[in-house]
N, CA, C and O of each residue as an XYZ file, in Angstrom:
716
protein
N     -16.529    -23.062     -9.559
C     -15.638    -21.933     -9.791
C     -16.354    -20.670     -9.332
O     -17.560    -20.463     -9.469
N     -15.242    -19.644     -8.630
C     -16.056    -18.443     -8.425
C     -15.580    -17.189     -8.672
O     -14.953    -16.690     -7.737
N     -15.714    -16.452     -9.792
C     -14.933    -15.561    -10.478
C     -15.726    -14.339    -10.053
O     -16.929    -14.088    -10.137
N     -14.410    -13.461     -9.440
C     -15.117    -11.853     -8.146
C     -13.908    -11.111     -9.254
O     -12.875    -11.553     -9.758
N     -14.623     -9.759     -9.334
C     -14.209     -8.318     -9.853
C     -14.026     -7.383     -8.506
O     -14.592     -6.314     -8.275
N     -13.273     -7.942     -7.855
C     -13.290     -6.958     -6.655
C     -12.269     -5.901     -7.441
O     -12.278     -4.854     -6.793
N     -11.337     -5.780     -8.672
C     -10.308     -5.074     -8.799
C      -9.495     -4.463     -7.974
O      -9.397     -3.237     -7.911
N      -8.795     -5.342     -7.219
C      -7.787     -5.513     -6.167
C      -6.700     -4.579     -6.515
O      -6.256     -3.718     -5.756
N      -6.327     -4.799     -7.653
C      -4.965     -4.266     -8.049
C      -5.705     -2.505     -8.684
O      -5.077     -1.602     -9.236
N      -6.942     -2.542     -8.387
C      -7.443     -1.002     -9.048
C      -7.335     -1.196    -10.713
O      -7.640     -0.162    -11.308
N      -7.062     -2.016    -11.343
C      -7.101     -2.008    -12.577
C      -8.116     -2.730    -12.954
O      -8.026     -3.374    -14.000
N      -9.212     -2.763    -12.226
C     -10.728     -3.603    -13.056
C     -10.141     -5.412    -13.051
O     -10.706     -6.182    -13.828
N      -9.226     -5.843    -12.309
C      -8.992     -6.918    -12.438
C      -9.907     -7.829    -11.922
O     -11.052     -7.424    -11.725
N      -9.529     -9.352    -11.585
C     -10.667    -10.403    -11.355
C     -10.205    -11.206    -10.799
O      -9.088    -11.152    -11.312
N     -10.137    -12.138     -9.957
C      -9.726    -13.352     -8.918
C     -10.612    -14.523     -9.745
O     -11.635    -14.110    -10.292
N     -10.355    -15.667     -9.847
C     -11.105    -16.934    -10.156
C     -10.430    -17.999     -8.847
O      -9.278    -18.377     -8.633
N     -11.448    -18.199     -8.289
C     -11.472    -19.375     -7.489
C     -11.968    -20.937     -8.086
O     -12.819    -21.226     -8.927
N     -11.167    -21.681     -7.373
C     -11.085    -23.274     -8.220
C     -10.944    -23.943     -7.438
O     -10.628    -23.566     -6.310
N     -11.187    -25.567     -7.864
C     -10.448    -26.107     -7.011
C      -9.172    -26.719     -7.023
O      -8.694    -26.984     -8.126
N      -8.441    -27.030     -5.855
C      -6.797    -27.655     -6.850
C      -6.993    -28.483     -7.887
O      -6.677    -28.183     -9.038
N      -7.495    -29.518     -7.573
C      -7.769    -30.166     -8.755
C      -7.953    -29.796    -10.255
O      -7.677    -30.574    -11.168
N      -8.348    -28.785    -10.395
C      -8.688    -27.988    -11.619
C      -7.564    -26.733    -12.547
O      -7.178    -26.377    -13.661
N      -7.470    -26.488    -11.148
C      -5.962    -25.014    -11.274
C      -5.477    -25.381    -12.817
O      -6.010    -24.712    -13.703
N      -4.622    -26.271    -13.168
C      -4.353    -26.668    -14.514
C      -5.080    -26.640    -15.647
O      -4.559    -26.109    -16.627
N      -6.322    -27.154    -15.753
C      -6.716    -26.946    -16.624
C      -7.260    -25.464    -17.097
O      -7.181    -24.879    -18.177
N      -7.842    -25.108    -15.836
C      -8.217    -23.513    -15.874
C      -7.329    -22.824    -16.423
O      -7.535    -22.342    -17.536
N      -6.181    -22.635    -15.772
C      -4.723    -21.695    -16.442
C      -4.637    -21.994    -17.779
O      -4.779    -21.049    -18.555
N      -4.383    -23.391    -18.353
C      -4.344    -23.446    -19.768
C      -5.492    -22.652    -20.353
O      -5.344    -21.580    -20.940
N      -6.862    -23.373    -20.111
C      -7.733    -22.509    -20.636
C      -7.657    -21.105    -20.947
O      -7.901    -20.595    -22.041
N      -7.304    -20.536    -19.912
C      -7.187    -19.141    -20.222
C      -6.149    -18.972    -21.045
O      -6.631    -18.438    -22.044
N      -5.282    -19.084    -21.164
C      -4.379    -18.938    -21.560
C      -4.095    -18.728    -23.016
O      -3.506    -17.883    -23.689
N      -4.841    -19.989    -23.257
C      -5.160    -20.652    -24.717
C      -6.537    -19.686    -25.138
O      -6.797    -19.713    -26.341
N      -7.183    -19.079    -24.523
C      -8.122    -18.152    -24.951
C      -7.499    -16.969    -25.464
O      -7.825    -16.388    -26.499
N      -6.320    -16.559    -24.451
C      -6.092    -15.219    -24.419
C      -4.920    -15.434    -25.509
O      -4.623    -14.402    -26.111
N      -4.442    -16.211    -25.748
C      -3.162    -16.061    -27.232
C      -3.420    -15.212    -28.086
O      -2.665    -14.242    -28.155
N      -4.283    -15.286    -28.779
C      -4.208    -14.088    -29.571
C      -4.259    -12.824    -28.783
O      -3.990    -11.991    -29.649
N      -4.406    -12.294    -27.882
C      -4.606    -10.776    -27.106
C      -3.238    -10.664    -26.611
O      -2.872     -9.537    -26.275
N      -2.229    -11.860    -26.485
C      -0.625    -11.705    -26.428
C      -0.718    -11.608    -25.106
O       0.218    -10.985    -24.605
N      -1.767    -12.129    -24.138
C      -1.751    -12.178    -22.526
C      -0.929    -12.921    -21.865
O      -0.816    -14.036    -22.376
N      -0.115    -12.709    -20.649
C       1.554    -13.522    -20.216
C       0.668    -13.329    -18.786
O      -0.016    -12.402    -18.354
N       0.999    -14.580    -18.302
C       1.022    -14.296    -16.589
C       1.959    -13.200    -15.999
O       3.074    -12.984    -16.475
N       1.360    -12.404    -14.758
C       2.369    -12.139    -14.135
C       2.217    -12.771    -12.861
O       1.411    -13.666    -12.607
N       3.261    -12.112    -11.863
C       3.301    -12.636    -10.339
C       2.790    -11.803     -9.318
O       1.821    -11.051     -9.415
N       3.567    -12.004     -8.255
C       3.108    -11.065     -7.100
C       3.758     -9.737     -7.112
O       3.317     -8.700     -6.619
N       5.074     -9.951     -7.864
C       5.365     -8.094     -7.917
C       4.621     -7.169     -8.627
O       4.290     -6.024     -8.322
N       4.403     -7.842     -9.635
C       3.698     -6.656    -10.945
C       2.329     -6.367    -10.178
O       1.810     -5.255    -10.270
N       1.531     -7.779     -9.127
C       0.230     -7.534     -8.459
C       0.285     -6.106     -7.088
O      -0.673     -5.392     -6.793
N       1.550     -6.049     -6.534
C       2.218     -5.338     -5.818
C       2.471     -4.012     -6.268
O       1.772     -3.011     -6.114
N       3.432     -4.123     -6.775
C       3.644     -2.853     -8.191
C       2.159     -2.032     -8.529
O       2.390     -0.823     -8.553
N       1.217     -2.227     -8.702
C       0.251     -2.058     -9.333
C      -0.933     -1.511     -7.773
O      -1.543     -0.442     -7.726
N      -0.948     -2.325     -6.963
C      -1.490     -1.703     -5.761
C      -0.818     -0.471     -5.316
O      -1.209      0.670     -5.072
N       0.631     -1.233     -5.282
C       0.977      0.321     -4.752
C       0.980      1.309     -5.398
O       1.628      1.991     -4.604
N       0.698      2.249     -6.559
C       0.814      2.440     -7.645
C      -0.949      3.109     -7.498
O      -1.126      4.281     -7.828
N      -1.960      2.401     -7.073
C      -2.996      3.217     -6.835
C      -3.726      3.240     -5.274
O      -4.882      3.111     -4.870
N      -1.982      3.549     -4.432
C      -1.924      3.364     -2.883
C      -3.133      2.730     -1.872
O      -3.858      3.081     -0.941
N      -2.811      1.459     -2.779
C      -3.671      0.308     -1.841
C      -2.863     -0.470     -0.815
O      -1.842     -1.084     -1.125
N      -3.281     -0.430      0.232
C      -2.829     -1.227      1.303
C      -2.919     -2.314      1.105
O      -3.797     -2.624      0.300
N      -1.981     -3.571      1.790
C      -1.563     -5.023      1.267
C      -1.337     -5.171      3.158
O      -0.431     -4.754      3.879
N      -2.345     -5.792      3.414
C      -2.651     -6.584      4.912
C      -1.522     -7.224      5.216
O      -1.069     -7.787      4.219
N      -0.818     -7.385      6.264
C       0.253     -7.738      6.712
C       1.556     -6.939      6.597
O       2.494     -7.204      7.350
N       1.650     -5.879      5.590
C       2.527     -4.869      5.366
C       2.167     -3.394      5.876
O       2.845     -2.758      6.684
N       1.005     -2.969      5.277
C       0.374     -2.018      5.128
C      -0.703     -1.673      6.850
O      -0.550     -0.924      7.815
N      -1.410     -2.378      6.569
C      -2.456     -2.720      7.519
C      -1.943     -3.968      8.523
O      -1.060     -4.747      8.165
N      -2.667     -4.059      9.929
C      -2.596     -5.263     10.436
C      -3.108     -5.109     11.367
O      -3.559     -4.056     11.817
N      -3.127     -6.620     12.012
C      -3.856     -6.609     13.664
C      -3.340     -5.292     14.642
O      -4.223     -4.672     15.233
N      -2.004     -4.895     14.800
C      -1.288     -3.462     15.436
C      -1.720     -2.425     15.262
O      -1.811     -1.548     16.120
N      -2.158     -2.326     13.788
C      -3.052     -0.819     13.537
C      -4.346     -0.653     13.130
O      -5.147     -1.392     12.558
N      -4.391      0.630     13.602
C      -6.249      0.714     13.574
C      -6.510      1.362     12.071
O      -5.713      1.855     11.274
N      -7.843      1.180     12.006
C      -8.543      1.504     10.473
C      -8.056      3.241     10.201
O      -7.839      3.820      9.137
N      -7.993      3.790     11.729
C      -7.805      5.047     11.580
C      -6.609      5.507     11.063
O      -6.603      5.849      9.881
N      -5.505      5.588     11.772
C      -4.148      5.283     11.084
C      -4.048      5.183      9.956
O      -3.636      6.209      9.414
N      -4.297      4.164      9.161
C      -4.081      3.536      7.854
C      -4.877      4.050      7.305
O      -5.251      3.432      6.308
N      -5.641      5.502      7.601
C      -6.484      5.956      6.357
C      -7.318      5.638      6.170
O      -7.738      6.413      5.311
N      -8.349      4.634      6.440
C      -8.948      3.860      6.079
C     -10.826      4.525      7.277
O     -11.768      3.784      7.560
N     -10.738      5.507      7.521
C     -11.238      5.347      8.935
C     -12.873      5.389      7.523
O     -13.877      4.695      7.678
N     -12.711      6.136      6.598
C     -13.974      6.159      5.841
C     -14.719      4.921      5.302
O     -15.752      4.950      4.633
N     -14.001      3.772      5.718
C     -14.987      2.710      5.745
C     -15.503      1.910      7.105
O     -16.021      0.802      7.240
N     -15.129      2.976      8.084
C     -14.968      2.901      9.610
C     -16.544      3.711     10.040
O     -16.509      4.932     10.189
N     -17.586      3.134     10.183
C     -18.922      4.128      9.870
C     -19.373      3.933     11.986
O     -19.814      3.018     12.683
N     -19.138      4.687     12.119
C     -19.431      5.194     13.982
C     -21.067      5.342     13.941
O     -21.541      5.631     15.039
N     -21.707      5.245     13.219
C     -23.136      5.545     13.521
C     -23.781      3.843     13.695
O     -24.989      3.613     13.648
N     -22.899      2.938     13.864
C     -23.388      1.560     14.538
C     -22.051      1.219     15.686
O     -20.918      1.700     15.713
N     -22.521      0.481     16.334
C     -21.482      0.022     17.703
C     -21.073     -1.407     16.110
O     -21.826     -1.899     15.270
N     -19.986     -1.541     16.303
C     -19.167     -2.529     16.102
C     -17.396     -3.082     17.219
O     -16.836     -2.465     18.124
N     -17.096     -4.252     16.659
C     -16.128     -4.916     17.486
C     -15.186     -3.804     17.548
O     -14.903     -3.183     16.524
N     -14.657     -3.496     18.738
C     -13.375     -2.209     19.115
C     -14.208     -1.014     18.403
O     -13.710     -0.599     17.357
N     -15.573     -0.331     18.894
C     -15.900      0.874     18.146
C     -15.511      1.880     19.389
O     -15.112      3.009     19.102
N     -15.617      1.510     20.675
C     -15.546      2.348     21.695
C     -13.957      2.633     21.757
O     -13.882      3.831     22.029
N     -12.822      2.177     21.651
C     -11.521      2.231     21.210
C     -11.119      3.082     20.530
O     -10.332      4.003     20.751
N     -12.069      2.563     19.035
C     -11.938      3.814     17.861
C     -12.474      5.011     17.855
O     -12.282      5.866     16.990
N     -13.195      5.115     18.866
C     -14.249      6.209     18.872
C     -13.355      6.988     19.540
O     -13.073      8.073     19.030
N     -12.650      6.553     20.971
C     -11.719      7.463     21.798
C     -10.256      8.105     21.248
O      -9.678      9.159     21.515
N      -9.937      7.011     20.384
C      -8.494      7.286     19.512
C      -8.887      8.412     18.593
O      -8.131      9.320     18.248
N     -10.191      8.258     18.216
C     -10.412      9.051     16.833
C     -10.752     10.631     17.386
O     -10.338     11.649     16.832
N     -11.654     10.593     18.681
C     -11.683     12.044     19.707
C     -10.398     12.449     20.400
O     -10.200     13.654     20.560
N      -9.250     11.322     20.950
C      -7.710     11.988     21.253
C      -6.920     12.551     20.561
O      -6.284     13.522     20.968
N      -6.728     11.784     18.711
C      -6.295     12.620     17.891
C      -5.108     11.366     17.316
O      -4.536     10.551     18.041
N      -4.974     11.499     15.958
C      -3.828      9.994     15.859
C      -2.217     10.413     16.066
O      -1.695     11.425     15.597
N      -1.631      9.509     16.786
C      -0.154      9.408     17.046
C       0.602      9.355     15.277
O       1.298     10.195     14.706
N       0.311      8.575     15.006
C       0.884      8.340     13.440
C      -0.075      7.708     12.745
O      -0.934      7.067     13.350
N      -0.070      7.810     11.141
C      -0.536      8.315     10.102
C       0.109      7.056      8.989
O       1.241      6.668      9.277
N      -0.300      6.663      8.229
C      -0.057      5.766      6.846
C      -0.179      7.106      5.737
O      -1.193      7.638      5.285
N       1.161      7.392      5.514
C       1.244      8.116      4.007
C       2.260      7.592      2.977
O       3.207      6.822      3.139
N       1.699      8.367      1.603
C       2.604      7.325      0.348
C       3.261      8.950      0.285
O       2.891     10.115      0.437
N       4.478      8.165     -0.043
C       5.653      9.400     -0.586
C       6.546      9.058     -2.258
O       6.461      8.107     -3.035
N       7.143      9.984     -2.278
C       7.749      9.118     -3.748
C       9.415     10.277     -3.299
O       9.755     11.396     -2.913
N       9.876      9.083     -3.678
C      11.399      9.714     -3.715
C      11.842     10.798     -4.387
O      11.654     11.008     -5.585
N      12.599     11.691     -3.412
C      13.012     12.514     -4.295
C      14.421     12.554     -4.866
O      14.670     13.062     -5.959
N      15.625     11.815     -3.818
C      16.828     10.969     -4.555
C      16.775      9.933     -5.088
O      15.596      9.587     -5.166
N      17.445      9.215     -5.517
C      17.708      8.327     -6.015
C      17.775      7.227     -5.151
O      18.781      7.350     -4.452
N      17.049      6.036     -4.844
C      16.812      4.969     -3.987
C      15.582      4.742     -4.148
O      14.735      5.518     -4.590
N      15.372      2.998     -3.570
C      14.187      2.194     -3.289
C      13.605      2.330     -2.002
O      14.413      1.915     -1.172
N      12.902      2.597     -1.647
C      12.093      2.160     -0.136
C      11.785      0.999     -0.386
O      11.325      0.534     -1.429
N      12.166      0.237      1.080
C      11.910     -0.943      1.453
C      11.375     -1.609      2.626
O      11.839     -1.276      3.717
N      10.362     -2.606      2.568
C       9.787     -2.623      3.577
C      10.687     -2.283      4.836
O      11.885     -2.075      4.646
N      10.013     -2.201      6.470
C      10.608     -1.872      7.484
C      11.823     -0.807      7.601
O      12.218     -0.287      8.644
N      12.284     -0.619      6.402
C      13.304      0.888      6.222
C      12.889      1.773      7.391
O      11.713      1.653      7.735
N      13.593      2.583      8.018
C      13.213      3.450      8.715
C      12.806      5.148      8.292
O      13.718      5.537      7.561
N      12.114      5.899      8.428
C      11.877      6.837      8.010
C      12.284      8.060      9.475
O      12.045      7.915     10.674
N      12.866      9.053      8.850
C      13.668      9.469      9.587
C      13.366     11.475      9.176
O      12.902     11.830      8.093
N      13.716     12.376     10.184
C      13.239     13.607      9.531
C      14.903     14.268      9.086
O      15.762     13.460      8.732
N      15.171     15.504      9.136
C      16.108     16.034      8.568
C      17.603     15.845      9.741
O      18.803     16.007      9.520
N      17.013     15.525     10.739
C      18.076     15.764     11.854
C      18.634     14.161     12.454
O      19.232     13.713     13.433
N      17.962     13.621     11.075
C      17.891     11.495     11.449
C      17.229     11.198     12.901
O      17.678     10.357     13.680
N      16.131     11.987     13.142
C      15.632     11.321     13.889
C      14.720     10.278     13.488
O      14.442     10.156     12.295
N      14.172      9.431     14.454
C      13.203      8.389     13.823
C      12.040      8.481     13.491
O      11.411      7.720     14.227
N      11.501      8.884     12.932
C       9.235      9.431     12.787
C       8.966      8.351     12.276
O       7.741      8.339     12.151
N       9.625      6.906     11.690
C       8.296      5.886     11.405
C       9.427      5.087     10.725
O      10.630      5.347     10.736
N       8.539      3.660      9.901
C       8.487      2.932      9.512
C       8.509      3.036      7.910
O       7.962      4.063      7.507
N       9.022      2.196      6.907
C       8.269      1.684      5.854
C       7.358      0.529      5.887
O       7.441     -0.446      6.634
N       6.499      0.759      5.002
C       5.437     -0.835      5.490
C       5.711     -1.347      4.016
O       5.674     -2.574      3.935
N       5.985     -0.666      2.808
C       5.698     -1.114      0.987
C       6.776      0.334      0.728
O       6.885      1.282      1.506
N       7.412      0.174     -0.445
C       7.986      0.791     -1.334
C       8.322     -0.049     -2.299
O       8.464     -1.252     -2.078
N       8.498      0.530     -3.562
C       8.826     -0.223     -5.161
C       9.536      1.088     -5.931
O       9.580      2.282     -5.633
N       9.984      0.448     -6.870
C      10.075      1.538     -8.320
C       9.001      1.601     -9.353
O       9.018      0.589    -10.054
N       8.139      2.395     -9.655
C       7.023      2.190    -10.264
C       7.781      2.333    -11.396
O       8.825      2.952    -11.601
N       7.089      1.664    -12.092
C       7.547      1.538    -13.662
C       6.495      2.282    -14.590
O       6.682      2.301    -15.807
N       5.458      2.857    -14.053
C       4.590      3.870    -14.817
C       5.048      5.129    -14.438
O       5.042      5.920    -15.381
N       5.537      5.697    -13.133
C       6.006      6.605    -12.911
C       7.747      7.248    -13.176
O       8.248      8.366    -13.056
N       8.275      5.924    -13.576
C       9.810      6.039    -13.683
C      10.419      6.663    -12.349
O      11.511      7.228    -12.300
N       9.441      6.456    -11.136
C      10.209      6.500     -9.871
C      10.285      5.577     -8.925
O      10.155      4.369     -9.120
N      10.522      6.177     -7.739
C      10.507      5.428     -6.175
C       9.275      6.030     -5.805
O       8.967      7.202     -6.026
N       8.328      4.849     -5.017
C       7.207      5.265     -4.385
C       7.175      4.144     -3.038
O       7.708      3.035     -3.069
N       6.430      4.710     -1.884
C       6.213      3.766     -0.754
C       4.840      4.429     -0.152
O       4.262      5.392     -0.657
N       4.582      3.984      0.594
C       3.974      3.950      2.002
C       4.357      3.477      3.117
O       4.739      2.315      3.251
N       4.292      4.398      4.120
C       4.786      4.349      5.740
C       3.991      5.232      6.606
O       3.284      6.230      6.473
N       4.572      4.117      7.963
C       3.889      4.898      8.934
C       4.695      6.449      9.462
O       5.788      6.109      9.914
N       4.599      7.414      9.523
C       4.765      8.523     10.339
C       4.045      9.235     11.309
O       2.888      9.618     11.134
N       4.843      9.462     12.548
C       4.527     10.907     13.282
C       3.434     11.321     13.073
O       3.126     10.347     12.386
N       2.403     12.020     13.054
C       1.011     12.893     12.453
C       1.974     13.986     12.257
O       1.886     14.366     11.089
N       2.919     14.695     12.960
C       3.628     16.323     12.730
C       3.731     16.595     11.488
O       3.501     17.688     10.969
N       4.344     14.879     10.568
C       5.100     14.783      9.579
C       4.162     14.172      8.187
O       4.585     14.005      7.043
N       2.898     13.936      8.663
C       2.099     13.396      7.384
C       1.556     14.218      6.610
O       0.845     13.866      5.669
N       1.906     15.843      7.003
C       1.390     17.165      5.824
C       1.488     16.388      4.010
O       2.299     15.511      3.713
N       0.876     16.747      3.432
C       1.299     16.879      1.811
C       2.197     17.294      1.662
O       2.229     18.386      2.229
N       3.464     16.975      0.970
C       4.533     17.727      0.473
C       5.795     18.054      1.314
O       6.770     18.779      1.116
N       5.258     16.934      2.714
C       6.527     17.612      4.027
C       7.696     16.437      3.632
O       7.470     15.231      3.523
N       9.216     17.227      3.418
C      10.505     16.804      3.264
C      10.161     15.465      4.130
O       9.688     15.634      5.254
N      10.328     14.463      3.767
C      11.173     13.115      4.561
C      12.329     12.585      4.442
O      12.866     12.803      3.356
N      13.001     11.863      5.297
C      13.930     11.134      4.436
C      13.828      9.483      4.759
O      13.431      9.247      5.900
N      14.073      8.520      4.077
C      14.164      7.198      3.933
C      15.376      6.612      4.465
O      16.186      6.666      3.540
N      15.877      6.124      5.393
C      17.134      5.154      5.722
C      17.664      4.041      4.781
O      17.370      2.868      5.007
N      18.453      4.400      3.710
C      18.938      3.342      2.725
C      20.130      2.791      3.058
O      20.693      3.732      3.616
N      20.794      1.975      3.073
C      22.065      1.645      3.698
C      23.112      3.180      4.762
O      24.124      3.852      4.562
N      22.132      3.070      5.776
C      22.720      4.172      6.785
C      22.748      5.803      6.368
O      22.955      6.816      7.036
N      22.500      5.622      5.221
C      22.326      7.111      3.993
C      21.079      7.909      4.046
O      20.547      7.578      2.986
N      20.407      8.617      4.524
C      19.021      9.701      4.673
C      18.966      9.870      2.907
O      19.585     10.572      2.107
N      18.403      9.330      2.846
C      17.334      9.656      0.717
C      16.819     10.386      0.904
O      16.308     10.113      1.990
N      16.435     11.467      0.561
C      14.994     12.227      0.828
C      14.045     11.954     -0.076
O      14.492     11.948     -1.223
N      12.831     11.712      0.019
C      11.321     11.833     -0.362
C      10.336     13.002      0.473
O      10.411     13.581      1.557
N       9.509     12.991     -0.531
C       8.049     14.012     -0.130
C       6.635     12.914      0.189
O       6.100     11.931     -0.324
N       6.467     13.831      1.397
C       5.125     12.682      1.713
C       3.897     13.715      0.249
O       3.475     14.820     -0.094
N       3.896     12.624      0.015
C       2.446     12.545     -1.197
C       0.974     11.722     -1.606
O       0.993     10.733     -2.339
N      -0.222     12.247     -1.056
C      -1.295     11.655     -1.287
C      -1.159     10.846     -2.510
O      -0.716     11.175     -3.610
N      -1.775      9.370     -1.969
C      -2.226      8.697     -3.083
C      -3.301      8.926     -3.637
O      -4.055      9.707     -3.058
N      -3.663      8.427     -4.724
C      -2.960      7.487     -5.779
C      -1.802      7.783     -6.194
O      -1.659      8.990     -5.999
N      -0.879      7.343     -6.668
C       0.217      7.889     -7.214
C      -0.484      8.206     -8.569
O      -0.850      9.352     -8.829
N      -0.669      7.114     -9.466
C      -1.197      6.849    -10.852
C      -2.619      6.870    -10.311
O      -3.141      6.140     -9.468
N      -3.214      8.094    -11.144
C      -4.597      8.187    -10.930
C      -5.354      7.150    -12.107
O      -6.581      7.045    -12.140
C-alpha cells in the first residue's frame, strides 16, 4: 500500500494506493474506522467541486498536451534557469507575450458554466473556451475556469458565458475562489 498527502483537492487530503485485490477490504476498513467521525464516501464531483473551489487545474480539462504551462498559469513551476523538454518554445512564447490566458470567473447571473461553453465578450464575440465550471456549494455560486484572449484576463473584466444561446455575464476573478 502507498498512502501520498499530495492534497489534491487543497483540503490536506490523501490518495491510498492498493492493489485490486485488496480495494475491498481497505474501503471497509476505513470505513469501519471512520463510523464514529460520521465519514461517507464521496465521488468525483464533490473531488471536482472542491479543486475547483481552490482553482486547481484537472489535466485533460484544464491543462493538456495543446497548452503550455504558461497559459494555464502555471509558468511558476516552469523554472528557465535549466534547459528542459520544449524550454526553447517556452522561452520564445514567454518573450512574444501569451495569446490567451486560463482565468477563474464566478457568475454574475444566474447560470452554470460548463465545460467547452463558449466565452464570449459584450458584443458575442468569441474570446475563449470553458475548460471546468460548477456551482460551488461553499460559495452559493457559479464558478469556472477558461481559456481567454490575454485583452480579456484583467481582474474584474465583464465576461459573458454562452448558456443555451443566452450571454450570462460573469467577472474574470483570481483564484482561489475559497481561500
Amino acid at each position: 500500500m502507498l498512502v501520498s498527502a499530495t492534497g489534491y483537492t487543497g483540503a490536506g487530503g490523501f490518495e491510498i494506493y492498493v492493489a485490486n485485490e485488496d480495494a475491498q477490504k481497505v474501503w471497509d476498513a476505513i470505513f469501519e474506522a471512520g463510523k464514529a467521525h460520521g465519514i461517507k464516501p464521496i465521488g468525483l464531483g464533490a473531488r471536482d467541486t472542491l479543486r475547483l473551489e481552490k482553482g486547481f487545474c484537472l489535466y485533460g480539462n484544464d491543462i493538456d498536451d495543446n497548452t503550455s504551462p504558461l497559459e494555464g498559469g502555471l509558468g511558476w513551476v516552469t523554472k528557465f534557469t535549466k534547459d528542459f523538454v520544449n524550454s526553447t518554445a517556452l522561452k520564445a512564447e514567454k518573450e512574444a507575450g501569451l495569446k490567451k490566458k486560463l482565468v477563474g470567473f464566478e457568475m454574475i447571473d444566474r447560470g452554470i458554466p460548463r465545460h467547452d461553453y463558449e466565452i464570449v465578450d459584450a458584443d458575442g464575440n468569441v474570446i475563449g473556451r470553458v475548460t471546468s465550471g460548477t456551482q460551488s456549494p461553499t460559495l452559493k455560486k457559479s464558478i469556472g475556469l477558461g481559456y481567454v484572449d490575454t485583452a480579456f484576463s484583467k481582474d474584474g473584466t465583464d465576461i459573458f458565458i454562452l448558456i443555451r444561446n443566452q450571454k450570462i455575464k460573469a467577472k474574470v476573478t483570481k483564484p482561489p475562489f475559497v481561500k
